[in-house]
LOSE-413896 format. One line per 5 residues: number of its first residue (from 1); their letters; for each residue z, x, y of N, C-alpha, C, O. Coordinates in steps of 0.02 Angstrom, whole numbers. Each point is the difference from the previous one (the first is absolute). Layout:
NUM) A) Z X Y Z X Y Z X Y Z X Y ~ ...
// end
This chain:
1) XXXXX) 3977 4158 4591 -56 -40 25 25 -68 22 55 -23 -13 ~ -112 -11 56 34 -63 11 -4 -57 -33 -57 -17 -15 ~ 112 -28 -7 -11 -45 -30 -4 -72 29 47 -21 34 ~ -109 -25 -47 -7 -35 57 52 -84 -35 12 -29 -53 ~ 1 23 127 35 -86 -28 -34 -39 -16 -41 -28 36
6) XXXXX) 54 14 -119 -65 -67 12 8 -88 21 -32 -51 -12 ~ 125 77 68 19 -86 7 -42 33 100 13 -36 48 ~ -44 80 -39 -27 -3 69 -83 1 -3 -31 12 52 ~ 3 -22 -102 -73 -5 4 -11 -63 34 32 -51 -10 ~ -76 58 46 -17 -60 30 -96 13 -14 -31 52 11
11) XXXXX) 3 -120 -37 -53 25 -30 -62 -10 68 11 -33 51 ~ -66 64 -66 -54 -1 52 -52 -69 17 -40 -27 -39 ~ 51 15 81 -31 -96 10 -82 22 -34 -32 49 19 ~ 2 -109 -84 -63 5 14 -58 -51 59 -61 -8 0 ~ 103 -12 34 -33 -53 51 -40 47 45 33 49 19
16) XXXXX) -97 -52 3 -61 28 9 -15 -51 78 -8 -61 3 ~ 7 117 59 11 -29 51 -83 -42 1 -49 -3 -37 ~ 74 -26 109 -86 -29 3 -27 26 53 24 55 14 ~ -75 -78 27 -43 36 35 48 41 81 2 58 21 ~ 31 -124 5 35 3 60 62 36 -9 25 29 48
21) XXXXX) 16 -26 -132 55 -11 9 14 107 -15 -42 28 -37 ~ 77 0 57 41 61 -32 4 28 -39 51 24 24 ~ -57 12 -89 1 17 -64 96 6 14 24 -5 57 ~ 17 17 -118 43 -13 -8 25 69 -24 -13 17 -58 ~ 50 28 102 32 68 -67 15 -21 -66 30 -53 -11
26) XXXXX) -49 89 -30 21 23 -50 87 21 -15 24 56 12 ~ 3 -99 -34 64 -3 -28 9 64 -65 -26 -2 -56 ~ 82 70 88 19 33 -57 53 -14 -34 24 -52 22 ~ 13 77 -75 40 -13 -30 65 46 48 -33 46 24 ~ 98 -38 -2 23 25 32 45 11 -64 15 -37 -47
31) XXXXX) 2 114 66 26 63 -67 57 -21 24 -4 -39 47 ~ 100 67 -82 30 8 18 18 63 -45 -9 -6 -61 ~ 29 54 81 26 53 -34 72 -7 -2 43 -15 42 ~ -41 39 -136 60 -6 -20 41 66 4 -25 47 -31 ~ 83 -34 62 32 61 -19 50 -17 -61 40 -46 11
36) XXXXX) -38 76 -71 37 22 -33 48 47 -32 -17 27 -52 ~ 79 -13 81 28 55 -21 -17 28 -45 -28 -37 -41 ~ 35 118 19 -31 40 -37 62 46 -2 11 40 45 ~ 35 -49 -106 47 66 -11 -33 53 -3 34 48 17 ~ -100 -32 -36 -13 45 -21 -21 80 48 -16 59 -6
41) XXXXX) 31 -116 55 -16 56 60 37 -29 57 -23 -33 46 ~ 87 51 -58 59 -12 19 -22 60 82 -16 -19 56 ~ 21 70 -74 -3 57 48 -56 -21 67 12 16 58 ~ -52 -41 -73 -54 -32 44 20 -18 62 -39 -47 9 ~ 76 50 48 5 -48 52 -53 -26 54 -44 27 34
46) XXXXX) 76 -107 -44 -59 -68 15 -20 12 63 40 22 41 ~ -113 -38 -24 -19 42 24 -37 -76 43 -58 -19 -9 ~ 116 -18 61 4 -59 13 1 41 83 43 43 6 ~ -87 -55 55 0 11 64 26 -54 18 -9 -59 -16 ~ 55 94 64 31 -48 60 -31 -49 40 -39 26 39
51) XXXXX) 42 -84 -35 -50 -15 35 -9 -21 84 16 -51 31 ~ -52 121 -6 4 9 65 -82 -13 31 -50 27 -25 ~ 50 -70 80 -56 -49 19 -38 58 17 -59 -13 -13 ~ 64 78 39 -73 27 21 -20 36 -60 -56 25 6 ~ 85 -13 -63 -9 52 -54 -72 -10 -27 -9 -57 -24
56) XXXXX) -48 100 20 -42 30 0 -39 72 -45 30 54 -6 ~ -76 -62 -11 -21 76 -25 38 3 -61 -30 47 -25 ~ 70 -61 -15 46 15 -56 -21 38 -59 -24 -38 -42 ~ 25 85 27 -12 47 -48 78 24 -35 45 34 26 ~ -49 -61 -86 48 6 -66 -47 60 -46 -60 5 -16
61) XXXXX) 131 44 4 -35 65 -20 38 -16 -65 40 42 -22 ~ -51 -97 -10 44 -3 -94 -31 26 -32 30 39 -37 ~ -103 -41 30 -37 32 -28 19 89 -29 10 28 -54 ~ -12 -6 139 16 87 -13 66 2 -31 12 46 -40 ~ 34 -89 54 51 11 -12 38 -18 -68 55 17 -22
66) XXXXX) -108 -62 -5 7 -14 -81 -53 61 -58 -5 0 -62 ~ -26 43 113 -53 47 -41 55 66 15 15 42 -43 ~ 2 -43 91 65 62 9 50 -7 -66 8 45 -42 ~ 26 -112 41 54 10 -60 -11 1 -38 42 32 -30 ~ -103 -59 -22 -35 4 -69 -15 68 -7 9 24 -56
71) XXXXX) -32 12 103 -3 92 1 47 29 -18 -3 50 -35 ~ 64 -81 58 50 31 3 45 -26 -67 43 35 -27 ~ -59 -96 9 37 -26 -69 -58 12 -67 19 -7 -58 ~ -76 22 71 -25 6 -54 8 70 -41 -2 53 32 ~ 12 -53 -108 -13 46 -46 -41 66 27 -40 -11 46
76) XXXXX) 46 72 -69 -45 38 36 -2 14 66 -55 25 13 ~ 98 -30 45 9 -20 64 -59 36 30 -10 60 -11 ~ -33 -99 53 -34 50 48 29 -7 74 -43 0 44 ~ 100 -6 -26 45 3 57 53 7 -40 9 -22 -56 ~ 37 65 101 62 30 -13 38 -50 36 -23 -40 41
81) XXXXX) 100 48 -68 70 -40 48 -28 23 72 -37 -29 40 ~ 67 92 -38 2 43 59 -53 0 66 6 15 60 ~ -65 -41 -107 -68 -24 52 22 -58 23 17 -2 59 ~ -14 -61 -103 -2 -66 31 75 -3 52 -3 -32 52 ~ 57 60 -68 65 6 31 4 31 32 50 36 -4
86) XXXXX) -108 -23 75 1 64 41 19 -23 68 -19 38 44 ~ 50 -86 -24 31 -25 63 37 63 26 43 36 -25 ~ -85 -37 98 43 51 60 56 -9 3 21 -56 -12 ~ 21 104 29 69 -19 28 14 -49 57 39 -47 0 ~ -75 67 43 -1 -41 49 -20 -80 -3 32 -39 35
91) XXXXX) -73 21 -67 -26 -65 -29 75 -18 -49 31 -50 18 ~ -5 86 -73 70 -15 -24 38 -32 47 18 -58 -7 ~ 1 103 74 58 -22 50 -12 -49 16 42 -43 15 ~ -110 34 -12 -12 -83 40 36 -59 -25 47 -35 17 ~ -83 38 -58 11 -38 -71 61 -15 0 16 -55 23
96) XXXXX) 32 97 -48 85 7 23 10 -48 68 26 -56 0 ~ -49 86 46 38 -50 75 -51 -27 41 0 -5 61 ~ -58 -19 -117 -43 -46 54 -8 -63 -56 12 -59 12 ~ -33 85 -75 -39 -42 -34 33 -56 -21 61 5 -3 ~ -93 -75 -17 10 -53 -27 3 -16 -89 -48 11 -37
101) XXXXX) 110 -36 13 -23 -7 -50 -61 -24 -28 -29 -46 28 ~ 5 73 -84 -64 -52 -26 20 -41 -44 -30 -53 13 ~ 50 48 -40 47 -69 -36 -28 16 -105 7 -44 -42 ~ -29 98 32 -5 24 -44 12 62 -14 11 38 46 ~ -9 -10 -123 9 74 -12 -56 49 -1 -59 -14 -6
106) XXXXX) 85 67 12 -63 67 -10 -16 -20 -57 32 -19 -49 ~ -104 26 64 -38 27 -55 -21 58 -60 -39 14 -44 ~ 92 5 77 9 83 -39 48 6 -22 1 -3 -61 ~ 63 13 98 67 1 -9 56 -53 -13 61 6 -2 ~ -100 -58 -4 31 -80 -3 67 -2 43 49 -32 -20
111) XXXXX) -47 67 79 52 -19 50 -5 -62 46 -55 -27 4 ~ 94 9 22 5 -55 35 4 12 64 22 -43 38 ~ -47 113 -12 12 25 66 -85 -6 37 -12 28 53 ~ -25 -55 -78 -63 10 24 12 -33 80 46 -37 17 ~ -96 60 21 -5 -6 61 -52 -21 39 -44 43 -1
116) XXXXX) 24 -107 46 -52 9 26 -3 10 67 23 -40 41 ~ -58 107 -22 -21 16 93 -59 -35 19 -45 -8 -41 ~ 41 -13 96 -54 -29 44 -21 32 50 27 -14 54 ~ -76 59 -53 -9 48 57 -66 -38 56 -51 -30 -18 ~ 72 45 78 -65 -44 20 -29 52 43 29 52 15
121) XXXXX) -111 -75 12 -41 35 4 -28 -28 51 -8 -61 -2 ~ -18 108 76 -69 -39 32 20 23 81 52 7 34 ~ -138 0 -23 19 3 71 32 1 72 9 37 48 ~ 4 -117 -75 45 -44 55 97 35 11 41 2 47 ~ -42 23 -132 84 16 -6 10 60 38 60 16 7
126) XXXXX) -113 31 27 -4 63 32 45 41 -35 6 -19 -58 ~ 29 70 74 53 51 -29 52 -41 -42 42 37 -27 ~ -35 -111 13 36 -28 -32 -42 -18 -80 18 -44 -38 ~ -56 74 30 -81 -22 -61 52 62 -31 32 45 28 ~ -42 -73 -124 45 34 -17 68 -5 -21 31 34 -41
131) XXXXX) -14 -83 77 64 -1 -17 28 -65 -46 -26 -51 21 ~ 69 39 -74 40 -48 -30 33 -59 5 54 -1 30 ~ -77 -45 -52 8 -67 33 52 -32 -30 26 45 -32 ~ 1 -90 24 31 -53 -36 -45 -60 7 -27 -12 54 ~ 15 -41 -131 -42 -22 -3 25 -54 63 -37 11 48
136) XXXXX) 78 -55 -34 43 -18 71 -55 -10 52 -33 -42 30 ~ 48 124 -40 -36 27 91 -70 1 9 -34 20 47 ~ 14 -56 -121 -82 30 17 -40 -83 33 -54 -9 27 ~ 96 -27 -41 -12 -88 12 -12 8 81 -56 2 26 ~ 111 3 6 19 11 62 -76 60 28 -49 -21 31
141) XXXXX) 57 88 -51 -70 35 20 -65 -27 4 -37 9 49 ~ 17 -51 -111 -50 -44 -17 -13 -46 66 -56 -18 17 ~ 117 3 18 -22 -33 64 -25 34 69 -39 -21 42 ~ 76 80 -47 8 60 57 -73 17 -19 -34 -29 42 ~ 7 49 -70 -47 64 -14 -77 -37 -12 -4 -58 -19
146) XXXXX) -39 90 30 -83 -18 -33 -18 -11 -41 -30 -48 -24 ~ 52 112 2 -21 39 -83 46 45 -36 3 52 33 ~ 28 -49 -78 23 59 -32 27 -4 -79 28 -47 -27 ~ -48 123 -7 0 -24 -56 67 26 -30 39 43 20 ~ -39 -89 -84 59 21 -48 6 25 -54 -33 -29 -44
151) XXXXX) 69 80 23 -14 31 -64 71 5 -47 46 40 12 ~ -46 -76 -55 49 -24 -39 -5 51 -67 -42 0 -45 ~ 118 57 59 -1 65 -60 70 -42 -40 45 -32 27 ~ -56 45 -106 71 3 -24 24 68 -30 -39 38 -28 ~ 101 -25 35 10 49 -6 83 -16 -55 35 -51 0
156) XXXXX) -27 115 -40 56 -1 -37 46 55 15 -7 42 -44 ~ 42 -28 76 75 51 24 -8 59 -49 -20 58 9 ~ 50 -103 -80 16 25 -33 -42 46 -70 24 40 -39 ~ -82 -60 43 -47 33 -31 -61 49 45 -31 45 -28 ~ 24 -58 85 -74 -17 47 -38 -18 -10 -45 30 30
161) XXXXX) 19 -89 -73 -48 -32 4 -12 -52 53 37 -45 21 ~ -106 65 -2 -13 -31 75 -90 -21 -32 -37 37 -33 ~ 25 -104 59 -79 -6 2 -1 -59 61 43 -42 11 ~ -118 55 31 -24 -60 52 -7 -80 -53 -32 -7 -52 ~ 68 -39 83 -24 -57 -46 -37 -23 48 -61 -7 -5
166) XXXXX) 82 -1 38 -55 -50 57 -9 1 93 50 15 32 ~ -94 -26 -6 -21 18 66 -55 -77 19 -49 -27 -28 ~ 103 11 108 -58 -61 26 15 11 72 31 43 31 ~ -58 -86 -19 -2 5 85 37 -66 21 11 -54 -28 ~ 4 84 93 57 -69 11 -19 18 88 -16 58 13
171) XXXXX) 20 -110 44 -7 -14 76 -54 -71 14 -38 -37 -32 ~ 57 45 87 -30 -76 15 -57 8 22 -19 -56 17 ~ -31 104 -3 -60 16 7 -34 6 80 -58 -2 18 ~ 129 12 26 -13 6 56 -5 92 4 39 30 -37 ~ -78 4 74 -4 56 37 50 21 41 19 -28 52
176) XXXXX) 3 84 -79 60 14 66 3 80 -6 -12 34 -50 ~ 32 -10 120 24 50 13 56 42 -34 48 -38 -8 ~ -31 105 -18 53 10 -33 47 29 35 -21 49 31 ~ 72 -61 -26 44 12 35 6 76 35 -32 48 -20 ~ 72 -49 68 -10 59 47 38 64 -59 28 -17 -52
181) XXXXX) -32 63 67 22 49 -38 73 24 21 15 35 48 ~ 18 -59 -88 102 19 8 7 64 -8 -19 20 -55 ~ 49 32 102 20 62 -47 37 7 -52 32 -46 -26 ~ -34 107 6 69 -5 -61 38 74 -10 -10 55 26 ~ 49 -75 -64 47 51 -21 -53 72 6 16 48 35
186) XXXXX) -76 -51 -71 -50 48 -22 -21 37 59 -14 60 8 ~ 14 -119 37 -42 31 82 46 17 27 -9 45 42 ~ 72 -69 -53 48 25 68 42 65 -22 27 31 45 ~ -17 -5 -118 19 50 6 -39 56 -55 24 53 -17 ~ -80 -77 -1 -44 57 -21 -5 1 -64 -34 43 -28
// end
């Protein structure tokens, strides 16, 4: 919860305007939230966004993803390893030669190999929607593009544990056309 400063209260004027003059806002106390490290949940990684000027829409899925591992760590299990550790192969490879460290360990397997993909999403990207970003490249898009969204998976190699942490929208809010359609490998030989 937040704990408020009490060297930033600034208190509420009782001076009572007069007929001609303005009423005066109301002065709040301005919070500062304290972060305090927490060994205790070491495995947790901080869950601090980049800060990129059009970012938008932000939905943090900690919630599901702290009710997933208590399933999975509690007594009695009502989720199995094998359920929560069900990462595709293909989502694995990524991971391997796309993904970014997350700068913490699995949550399952306490490896240090966790991974985060950035897949982006949206109209404008045409036949390129879909595909894996580096967080880098998404600053630069953010200028190129309208609209498009991002969906931030972590994933573990070495166990498969994979969950969505988070999804926002990122473009500068202009309308645009999506690019002409490139052939490919797929079209040109079947």
């Amino acid at each position: 919860l937040p704990k408020p400063d009490p060297t930033n209260l600034t208190p509420a004027s009782p001076h009572r305007p007069s007929s001609g003059e303005r009423p005066r806002p109301q002065l709040r106390p301005r919070v500062t939230f304290l972060h305090e490290p927490d060994d205790s949940h070491q495995t947790c990684p901080r869950r601090t966004l980049e800060p990129m000027w059009s970012q938008r829409e932000v939905i943090d899925y900690a919630l599901q993803r702290r009710s997933t591992l208590e399933s999975l760590r509690r007594p009695g299990r009502q989720l199995a390893r094998a359920e929560a550790c069900d990462a595709d192969p293909m989502l694995v490879r990524a991971a391997k030669h796309h993904g970014e460290p997350a700068g913490s360990r699995c949550p399952v397997c306490d490896s240090a190999e966790l991974t985060l993909l950035h897949y982006v999403f949206g109209e404008q990207l045409g036949q390129y929607s879909g595909r894996i970003k580096r967080t880098a490249e998404l600053e630069g898009m953010a200028h190129e593009l309208g609209e498009f969204k991002v969906v931030v998976v972590e994933v573990c190699p070495p166990c498969g544990w994979n969950h969505m942490i988070m999804s926002y929208l990122l473009g500068d809010g202009v309308k645009r056309k999506p690019p002409r359609r490139q052939p490919t490998v797929e079209d040109i030989y079947g």
